[in-house]
C-alpha positions as CSV (number, residue, x, y, z in Angstrom):
1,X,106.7,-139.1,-54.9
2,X,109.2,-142.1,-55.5
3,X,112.6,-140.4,-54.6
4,X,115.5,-141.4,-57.2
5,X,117.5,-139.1,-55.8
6,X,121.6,-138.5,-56.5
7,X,123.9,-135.8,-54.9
8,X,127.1,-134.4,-56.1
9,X,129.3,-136.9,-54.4
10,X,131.5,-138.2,-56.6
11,X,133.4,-135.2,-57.4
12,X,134.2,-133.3,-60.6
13,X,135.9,-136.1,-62.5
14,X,133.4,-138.5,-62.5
15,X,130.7,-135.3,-63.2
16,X,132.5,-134.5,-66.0
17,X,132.7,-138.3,-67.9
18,X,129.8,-138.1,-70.6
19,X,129.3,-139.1,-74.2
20,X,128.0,-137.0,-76.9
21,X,124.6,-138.7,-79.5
22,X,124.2,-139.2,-83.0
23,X,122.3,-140.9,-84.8
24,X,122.8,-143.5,-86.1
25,X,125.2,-142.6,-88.7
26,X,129.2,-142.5,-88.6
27,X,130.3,-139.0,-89.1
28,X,130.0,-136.2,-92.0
29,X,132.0,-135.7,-95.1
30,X,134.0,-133.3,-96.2
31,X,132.6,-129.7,-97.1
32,X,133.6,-128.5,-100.5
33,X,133.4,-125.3,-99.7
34,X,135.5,-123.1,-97.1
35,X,133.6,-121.6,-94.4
36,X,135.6,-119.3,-91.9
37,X,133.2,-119.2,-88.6
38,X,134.9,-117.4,-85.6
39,X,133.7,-118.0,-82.1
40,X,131.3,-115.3,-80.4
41,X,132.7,-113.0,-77.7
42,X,134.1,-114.8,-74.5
43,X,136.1,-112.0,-73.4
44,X,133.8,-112.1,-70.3
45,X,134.1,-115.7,-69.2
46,X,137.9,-115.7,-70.1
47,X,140.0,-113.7,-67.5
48,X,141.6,-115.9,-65.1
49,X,144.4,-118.3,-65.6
50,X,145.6,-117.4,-68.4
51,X,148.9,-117.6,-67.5
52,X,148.6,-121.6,-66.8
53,X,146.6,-122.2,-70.5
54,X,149.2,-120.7,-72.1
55,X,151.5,-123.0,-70.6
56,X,149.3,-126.5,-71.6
57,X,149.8,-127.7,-75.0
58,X,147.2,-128.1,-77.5
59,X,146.0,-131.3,-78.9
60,X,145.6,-132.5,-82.1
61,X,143.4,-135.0,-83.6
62,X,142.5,-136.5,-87.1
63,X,139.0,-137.2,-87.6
64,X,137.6,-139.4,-91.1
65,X,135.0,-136.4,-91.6
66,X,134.3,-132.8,-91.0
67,X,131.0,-131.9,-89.0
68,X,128.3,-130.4,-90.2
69,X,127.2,-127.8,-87.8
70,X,127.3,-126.7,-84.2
71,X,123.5,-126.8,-83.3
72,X,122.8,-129.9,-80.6
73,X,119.0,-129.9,-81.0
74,X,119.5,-130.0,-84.2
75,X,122.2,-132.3,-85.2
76,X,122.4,-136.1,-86.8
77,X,125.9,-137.1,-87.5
78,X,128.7,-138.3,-85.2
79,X,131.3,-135.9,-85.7
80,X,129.3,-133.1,-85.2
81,X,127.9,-134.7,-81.8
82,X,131.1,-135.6,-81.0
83,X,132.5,-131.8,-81.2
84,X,129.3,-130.2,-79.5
85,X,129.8,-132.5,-76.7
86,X,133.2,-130.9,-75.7
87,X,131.2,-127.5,-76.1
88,X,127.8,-128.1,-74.6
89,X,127.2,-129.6,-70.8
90,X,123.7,-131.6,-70.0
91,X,121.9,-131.9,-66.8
92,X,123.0,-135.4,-66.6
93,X,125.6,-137.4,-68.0
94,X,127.0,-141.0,-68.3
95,X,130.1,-142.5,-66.5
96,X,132.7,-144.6,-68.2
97,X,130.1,-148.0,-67.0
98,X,127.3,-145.7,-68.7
99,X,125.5,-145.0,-65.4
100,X,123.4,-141.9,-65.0
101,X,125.5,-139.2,-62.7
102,X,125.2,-134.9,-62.5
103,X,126.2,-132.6,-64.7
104,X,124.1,-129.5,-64.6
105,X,121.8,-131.0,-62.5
106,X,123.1,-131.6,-58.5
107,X,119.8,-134.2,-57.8
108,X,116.5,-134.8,-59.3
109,X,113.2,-136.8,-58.3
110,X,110.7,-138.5,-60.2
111,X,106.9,-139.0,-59.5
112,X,106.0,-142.5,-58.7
113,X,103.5,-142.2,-62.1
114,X,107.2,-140.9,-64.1
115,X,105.3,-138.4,-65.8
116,X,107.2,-135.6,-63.6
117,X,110.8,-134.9,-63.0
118,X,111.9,-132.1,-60.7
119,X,115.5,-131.3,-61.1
120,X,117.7,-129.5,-58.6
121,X,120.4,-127.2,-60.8
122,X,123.8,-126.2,-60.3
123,X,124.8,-122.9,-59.3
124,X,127.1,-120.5,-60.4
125,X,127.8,-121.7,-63.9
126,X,127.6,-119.4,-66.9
127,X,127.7,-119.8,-70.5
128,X,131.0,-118.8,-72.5
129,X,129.1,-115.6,-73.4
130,X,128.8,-114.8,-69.3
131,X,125.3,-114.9,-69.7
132,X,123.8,-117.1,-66.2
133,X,123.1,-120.6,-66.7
134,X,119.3,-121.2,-64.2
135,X,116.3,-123.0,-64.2
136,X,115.1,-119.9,-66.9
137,X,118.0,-121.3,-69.3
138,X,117.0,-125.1,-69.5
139,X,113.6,-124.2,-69.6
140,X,114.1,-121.9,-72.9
141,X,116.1,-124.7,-74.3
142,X,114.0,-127.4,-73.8
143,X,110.6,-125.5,-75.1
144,X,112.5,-124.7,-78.3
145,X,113.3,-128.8,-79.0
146,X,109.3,-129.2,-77.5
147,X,108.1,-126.7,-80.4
148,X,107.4,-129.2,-83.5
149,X,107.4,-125.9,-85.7
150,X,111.1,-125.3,-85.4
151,X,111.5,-128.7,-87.1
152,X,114.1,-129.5,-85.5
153,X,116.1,-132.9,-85.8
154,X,116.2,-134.3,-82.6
155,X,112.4,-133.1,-81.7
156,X,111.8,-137.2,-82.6
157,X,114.1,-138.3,-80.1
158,X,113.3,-136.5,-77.0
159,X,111.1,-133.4,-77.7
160,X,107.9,-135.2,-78.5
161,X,108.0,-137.1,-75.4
162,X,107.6,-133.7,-73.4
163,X,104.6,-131.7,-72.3
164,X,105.9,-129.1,-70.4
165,X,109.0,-127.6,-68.9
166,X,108.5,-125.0,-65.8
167,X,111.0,-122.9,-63.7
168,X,110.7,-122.6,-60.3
169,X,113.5,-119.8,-59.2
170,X,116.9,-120.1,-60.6
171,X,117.8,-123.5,-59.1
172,X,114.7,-125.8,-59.2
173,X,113.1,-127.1,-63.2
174,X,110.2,-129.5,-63.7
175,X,109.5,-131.5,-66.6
176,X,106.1,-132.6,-67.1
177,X,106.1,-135.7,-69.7
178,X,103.2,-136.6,-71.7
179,X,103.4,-140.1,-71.1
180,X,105.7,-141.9,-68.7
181,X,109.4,-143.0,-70.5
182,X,111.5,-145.7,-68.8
183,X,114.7,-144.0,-70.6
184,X,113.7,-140.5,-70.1
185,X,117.7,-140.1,-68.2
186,X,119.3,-141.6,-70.9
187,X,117.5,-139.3,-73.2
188,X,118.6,-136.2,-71.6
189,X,122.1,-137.4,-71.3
190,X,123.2,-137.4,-74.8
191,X,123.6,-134.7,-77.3
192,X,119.5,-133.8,-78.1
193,X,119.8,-132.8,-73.9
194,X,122.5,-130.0,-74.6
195,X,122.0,-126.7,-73.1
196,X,122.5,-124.1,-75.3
197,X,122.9,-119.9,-74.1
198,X,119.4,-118.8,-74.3
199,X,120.9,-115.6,-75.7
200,X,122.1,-117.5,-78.6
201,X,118.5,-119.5,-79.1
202,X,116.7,-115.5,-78.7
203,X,119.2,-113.3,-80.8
204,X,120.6,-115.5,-83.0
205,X,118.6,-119.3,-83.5
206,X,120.0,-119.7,-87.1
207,X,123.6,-119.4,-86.2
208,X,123.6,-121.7,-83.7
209,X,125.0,-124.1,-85.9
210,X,128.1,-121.7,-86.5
211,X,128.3,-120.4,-83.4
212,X,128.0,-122.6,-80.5
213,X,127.7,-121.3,-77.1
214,X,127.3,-123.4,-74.2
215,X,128.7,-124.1,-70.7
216,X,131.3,-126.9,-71.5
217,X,135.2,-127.1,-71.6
218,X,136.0,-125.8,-75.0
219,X,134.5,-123.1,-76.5
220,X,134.6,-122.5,-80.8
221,X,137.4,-120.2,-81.7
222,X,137.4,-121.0,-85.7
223,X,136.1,-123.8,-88.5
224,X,137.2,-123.6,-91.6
225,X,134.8,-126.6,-93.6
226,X,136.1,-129.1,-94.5
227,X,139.9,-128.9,-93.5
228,X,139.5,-128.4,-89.7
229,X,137.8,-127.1,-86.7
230,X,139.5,-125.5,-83.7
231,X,138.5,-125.5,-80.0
232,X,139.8,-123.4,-77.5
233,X,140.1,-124.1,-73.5
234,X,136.9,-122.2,-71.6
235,X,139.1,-120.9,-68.5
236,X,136.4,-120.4,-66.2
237,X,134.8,-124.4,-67.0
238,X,132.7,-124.9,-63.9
239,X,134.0,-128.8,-63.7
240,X,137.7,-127.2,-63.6
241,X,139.9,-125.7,-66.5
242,X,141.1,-128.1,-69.2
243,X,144.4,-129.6,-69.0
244,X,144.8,-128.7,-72.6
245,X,144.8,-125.2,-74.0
246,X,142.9,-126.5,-76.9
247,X,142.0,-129.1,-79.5
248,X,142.3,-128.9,-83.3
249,X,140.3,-131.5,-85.5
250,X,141.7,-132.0,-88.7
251,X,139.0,-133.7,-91.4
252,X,141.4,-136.7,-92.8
253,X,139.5,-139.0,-95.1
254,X,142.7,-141.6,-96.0
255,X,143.2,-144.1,-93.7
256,X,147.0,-143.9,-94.2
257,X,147.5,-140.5,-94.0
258,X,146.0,-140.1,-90.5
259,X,148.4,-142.6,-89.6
260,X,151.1,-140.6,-91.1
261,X,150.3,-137.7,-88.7
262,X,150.3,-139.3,-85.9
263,X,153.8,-141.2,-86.4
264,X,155.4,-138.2,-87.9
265,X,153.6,-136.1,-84.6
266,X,151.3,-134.3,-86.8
267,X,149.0,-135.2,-84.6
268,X,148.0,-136.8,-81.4
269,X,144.9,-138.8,-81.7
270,X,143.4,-140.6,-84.8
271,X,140.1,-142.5,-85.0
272,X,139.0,-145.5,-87.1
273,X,142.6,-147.2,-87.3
274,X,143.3,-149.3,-90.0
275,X,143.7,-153.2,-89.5
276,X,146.4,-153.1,-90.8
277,X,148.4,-150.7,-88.7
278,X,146.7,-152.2,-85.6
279,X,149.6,-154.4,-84.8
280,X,152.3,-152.6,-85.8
281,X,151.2,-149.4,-83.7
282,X,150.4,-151.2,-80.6
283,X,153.8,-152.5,-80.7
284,X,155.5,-149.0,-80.6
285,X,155.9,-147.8,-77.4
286,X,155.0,-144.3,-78.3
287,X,151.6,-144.8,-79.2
288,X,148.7,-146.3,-77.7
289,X,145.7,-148.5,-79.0
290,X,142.3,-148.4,-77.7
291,X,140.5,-151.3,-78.5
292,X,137.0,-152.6,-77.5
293,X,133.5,-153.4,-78.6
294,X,130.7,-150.7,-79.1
295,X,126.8,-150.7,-79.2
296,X,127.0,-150.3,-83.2
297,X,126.1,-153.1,-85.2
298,X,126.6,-152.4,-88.7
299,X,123.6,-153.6,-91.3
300,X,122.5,-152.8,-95.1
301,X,118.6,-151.4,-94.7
302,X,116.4,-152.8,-97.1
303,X,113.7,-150.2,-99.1
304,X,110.5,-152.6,-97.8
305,X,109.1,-150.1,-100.6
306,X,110.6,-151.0,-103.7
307,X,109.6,-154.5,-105.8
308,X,111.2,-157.1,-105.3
309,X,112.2,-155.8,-102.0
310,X,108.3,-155.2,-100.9
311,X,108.6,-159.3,-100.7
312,X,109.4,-161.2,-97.4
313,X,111.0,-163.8,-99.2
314,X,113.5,-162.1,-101.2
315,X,114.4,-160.1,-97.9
316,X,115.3,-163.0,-96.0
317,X,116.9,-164.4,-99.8
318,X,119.6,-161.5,-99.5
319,X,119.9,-162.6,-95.6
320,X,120.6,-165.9,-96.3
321,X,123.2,-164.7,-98.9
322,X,125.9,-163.3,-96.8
323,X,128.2,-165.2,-94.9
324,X,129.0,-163.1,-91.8
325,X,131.7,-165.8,-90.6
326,X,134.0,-164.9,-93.8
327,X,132.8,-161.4,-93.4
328,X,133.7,-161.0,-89.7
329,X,137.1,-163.4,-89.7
330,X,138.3,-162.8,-93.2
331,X,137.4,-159.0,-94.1
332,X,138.0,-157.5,-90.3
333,X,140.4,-160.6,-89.1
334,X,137.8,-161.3,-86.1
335,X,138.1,-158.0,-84.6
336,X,134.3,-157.7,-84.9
337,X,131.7,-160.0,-83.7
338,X,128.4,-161.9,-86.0
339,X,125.3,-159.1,-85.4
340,X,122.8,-161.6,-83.4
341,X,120.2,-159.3,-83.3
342,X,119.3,-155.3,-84.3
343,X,120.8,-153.7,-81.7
344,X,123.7,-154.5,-79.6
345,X,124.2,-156.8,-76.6
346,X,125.9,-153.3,-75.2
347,X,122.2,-151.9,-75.2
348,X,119.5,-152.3,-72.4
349,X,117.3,-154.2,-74.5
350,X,119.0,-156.9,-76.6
351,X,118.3,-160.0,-77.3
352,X,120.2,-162.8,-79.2
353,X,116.9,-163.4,-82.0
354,X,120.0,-165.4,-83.7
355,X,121.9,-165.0,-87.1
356,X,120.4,-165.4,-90.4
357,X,121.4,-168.9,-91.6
358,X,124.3,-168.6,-94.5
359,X,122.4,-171.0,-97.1
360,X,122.5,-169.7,-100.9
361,X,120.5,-172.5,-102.2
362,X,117.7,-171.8,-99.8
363,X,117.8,-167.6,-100.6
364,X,117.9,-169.1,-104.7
365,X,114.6,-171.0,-104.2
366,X,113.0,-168.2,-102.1
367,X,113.7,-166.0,-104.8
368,X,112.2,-168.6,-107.6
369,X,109.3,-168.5,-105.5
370,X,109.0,-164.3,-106.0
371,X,109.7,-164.3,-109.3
372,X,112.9,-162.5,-109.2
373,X,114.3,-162.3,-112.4
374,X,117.9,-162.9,-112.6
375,X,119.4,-159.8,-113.8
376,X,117.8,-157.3,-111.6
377,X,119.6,-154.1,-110.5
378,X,119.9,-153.2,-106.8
379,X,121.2,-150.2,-105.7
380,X,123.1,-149.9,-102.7
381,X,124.6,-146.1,-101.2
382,X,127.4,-145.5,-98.9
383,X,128.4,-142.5,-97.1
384,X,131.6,-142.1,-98.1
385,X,133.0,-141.5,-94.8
386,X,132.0,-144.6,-93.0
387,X,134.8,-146.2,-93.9
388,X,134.5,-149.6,-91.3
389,X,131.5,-150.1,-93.1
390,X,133.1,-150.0,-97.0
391,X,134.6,-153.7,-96.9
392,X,131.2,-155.2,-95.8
393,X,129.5,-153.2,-98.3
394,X,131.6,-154.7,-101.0
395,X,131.2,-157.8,-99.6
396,X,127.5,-157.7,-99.8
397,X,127.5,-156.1,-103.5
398,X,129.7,-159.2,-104.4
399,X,127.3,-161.8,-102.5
400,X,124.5,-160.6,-104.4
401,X,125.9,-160.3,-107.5
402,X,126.4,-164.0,-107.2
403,X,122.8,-165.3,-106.2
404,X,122.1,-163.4,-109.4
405,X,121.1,-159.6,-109.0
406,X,123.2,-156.4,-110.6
407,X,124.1,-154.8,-107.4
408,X,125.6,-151.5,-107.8
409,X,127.3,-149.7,-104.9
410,X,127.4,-146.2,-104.9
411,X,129.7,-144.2,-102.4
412,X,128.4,-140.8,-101.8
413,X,129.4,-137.6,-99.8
414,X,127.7,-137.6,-96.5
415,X,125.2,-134.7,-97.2
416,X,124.2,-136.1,-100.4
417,X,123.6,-139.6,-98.7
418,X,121.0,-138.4,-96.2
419,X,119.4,-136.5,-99.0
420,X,119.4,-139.8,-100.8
421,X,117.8,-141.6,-97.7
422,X,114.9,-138.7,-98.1
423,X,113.9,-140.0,-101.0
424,X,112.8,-143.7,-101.5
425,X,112.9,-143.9,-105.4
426,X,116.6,-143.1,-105.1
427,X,118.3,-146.1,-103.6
428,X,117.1,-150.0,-102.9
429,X,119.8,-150.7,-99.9
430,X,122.1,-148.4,-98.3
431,X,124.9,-148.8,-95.9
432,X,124.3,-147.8,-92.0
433,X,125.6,-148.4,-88.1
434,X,122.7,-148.5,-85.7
435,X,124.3,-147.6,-82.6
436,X,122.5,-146.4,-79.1
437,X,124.1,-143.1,-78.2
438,X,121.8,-143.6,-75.0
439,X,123.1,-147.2,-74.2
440,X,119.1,-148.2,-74.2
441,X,117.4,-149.5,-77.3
442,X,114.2,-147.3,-77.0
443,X,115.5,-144.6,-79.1
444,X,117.0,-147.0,-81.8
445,X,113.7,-149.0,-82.0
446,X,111.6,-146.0,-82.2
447,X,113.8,-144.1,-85.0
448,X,114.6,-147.1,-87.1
449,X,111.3,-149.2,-86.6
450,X,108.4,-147.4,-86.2
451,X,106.4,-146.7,-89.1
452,X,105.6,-143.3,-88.4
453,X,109.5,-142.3,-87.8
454,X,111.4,-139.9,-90.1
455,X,114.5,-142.0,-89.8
456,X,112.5,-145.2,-90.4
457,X,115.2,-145.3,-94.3
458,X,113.7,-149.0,-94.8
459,X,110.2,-147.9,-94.5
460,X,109.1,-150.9,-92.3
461,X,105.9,-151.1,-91.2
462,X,104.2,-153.6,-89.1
463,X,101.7,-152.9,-86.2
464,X,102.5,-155.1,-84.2
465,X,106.0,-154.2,-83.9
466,X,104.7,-150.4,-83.3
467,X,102.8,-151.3,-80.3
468,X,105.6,-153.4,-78.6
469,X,108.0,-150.5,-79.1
470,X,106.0,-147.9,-78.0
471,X,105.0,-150.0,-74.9
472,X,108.5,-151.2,-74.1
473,X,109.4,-146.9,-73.9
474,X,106.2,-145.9,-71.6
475,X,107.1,-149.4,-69.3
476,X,109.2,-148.0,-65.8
477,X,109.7,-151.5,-64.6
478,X,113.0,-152.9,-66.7
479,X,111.2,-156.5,-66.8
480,X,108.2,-155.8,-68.7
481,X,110.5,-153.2,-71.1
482,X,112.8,-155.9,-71.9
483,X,109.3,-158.7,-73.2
484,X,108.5,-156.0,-75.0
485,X,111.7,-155.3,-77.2
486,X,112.3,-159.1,-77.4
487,X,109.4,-159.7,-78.9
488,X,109.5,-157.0,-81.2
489,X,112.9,-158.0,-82.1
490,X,111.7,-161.5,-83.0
491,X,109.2,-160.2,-85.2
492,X,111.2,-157.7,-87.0
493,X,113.6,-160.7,-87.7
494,X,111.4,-162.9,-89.4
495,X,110.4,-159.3,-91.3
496,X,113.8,-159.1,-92.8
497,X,113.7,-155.1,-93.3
498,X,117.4,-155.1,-92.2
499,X,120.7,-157.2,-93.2
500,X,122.7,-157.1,-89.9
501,X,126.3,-158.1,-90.5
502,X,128.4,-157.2,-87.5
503,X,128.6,-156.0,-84.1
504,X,131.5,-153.2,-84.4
505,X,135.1,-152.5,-82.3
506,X,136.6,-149.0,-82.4
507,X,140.3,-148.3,-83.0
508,X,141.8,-145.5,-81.8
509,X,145.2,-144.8,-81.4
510,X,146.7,-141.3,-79.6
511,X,150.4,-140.5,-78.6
512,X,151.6,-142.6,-75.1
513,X,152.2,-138.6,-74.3
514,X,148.8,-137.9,-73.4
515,X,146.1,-139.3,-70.8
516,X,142.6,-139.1,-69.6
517,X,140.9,-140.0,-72.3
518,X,137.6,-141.4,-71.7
519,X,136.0,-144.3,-73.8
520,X,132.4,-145.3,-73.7
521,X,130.9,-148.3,-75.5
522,X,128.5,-146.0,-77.3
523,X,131.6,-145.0,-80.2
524,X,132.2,-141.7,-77.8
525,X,135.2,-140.4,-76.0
526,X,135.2,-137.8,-73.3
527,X,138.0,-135.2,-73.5
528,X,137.3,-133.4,-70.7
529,X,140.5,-135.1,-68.5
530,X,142.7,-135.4,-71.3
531,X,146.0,-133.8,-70.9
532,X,149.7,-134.3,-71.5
533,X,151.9,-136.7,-69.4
């Protein structure tokens, strides 16, 4: 066998960085309804140390949305990946540079073929409900996300690509692929590789999504939908106890009242900050603001289904009508970059195809050429808590509505918009950040490209393209991966199924009071160091 062996070196605090998936959207909107959901019986896993929890403080933090439920395997927006990664350990995990280290897993080898991977677990490490975490427990989790009748979401992202899973003892599980993938690690790392109590998955699989059990840091103690979720500290965390007691998210939609809180000390930590309190909070010494560039571009999908839109030409017309230079320097005062390609230059697999030209008369002749008639309605949704991505959509309504078409924008409640995306009669372009949770472009290829995928929202189809991706994932050598996703990024250029605008930054600005915070390029932060100076 090829050895790719790694061992527990590097001590808890670089075992515990990670980043939690998603999908490729930016969060969930608010619940209109309230939904009291207590956490299940920890008493177990919760004895010692209590008098030093008591002592930390808990943190506060204003998120833009509220999650929509607690189930890993089954998961798709942001938020609620982000929260199930403070409650849910994997057997591997990413540092802060996005490198592969432990978690639940010590060491693991894989066959020279990379069909089989042999893992080598942690021991003594339970579950907040004290039941054991072994070889028995990864092995029950991973045949549930294996079994395409549970229908579960992220069954497309890593569950199909698996054969088998085995236990050999309590320490030792082997995964038995059904084709070789060059980002198998990366797939495990992220949120679809949770592991979950088995006791949950065999007495209660429908309330996972209420009531989360796994092996990580915080454990649920209430959610109340839609107004705000609390975590509280899991004492007996096998990576060491938390330096916080606990963490409340509070679901804050306006951009100016987050900031609010966190001047007035409401709370600690807000996301998405506005550009226009950028400067004056990083000038205040009592806050902090975290600034750098993520693997999200953000991009309007194009329905390749609906006339005129079936039509190369009038794809690359609505290209060729936006200027990302005003976009990027006027509407976000250069703090994002011009999207040169679909995925990021963050993401193992980029490569610079090139911005679409910003030429009006040219996209006005192509769409003479299809018979566009002027006049004709295009409608474009927007989940209404991505709110980075508002701006450009108004920007592109406005574009359009000059070359001639009556685009309508049309902000929607996050549940409602991915029912929206379900059906393709509904909408013409939607709104959307493509962003590789796993730092590799396999998985964001495969969901958003291949015809045969779910999350495929622009319907694109070309066969070509299919067979470069699906190559470019069963390739092990990172040479032969990378030809194939450049080429299949050329192609899906000329295309057009997409509008890519921008690569994206993240604000986010906490109280100077608090520390170990860990960013990752992939839109995720690790909380598992933070703590109060």
């Amino acid at each position: 066998m090829r050895r790719n062996l790694f061992k527990n070196k590097l001590g808890i605090a670089l075992i515990a960085l990670s980043l939690f998936a998603a999908g490729c959207g930016n969060g969930s909107g608010a619940n209109s309804t309230t939904n009291t959901t207590a956490s299940p019986d920890t008493a177990s896993s919760s004895a010692g140390g209590a008098s030093d929890t008591a002592a930390a403080k808990s943190l506060t933090i204003a998120l833009t949305g509220d999650a929509i439920g607690f189930d890993p395997q089954n998961a798709t927006d942001s938020i609620s990946s982000f929260i199930n990664y403070q409650i849910y350990d994997r057997l591997v995990t990413f540092n802060d540079k996005l490198e592969i280290v432990p978690q639940l897993a010590e060491s693991w080898e894989a066959s020279a073929d990379g069909k089989t991977w042999t893992f080598q677990l942690r021991q003594n490490v339970t579950f907040q409900d004290g039941t054991p975490f072994n070889a028995e427990a990864v092995k029950t989790n991973f045949e549930r996300l294996i079994n395409p009748d549970k229908k579960l979401s992220q069954y497309a992202t890593l569950g199909q690509f698996i054969e088998s899973v085995s236990a050999n003892g309590d320490s030792e599980v082997i995964f038995q692929l059904k084709e070789p993938q060059g980002a198998f690690l990366n797939n495990i790392a992220v949120t679809s590789g949770s592991i979950i109590s088995p006791k949950s998955i065999q007495e209660d699989e429908a309330g996972i999504a209420k009531k989360p059990v796994g092996t990580g840091p915080f454990k649920l103690k209430s959610w109340s939908s839609g107004n705000e979720i609390v975590l509280e500290a899991n004492e007996q965390y096998w990576g060491g106890k938390p330096g916080v007691s606990g963490i409340t998210f509070k679901t804050v939609t306006e951009n100016a009242a987050r900031v609010i809180m966190l001047e007035s000390g409401e709370a600690d930590l807000i996301d998405k900050v506005p550009g226009t309190d950028i400067e004056r909070l990083s000038n205040d010494s009592q806050f902090t603001v975290n600034t750098r560039s993520t693997n999200r571009v953000g991009y309007i999908g194009i329905n390749t289904k609906h006339a005129p839109l079936d039509n190369v030409k009038v794809r690359n017309a609505l290209n060729l009508a936006i200027n990302r230079e005003t976009l990027v320097n006027k509407l976000y005062e250069g703090r994002v970059e011009v999207a040169t390609s679909f995925i990021s230059k963050n993401s193992f697999g980029y490569t610079d195809v090139g911005a679409y030209a910003y030429d009006v008369e040219a996209a006005k002749k192509l769409l003479q050429e299809a018979g566009v008639k002027e006049g004709t309605t295009l409608r474009i949704v927007l989940a209404a808590n991505a709110v980075q991505d508002r701006p450009a959509a108004e920007f592109v309504q406005n574009s359009l509505q000059q070359l001639g078409f009556k685009a309508e924008l049309q902000v929607l409640e996050l549940a409602s918009y991915l029912d929206v995306l379900k059906n393709p009669d509904s909408y013409d372009l939607f709104v959307r950040g493509a962003s590789s949770v796993t730092g590799d472009g396999d998985a964001l290829l495969r969901d958003s490209f291949l015809s045969t995928s779910k999350s495929n929202y622009a319907f694109y189809t070309n066969p070509k393209v299919d067979e470069l991706i699906l190559a470019g994932g069963q390739a092990l050598d990172k040479a032969e991966r990378q030809k194939n996703y450049s080429e299949a990024l050329q192609l899906i250029k000329a295309d057009a199924p997409w509008i890519p605008l921008y690569e994206d930054t993240v604000q986010i600005a906490y109280s100077s009071k608090i520390e170990g915070i860990t960013f990752l390029p992939s839109l995720l932060w690790d909380l598992r160091g933070v703590k109060f100076k």
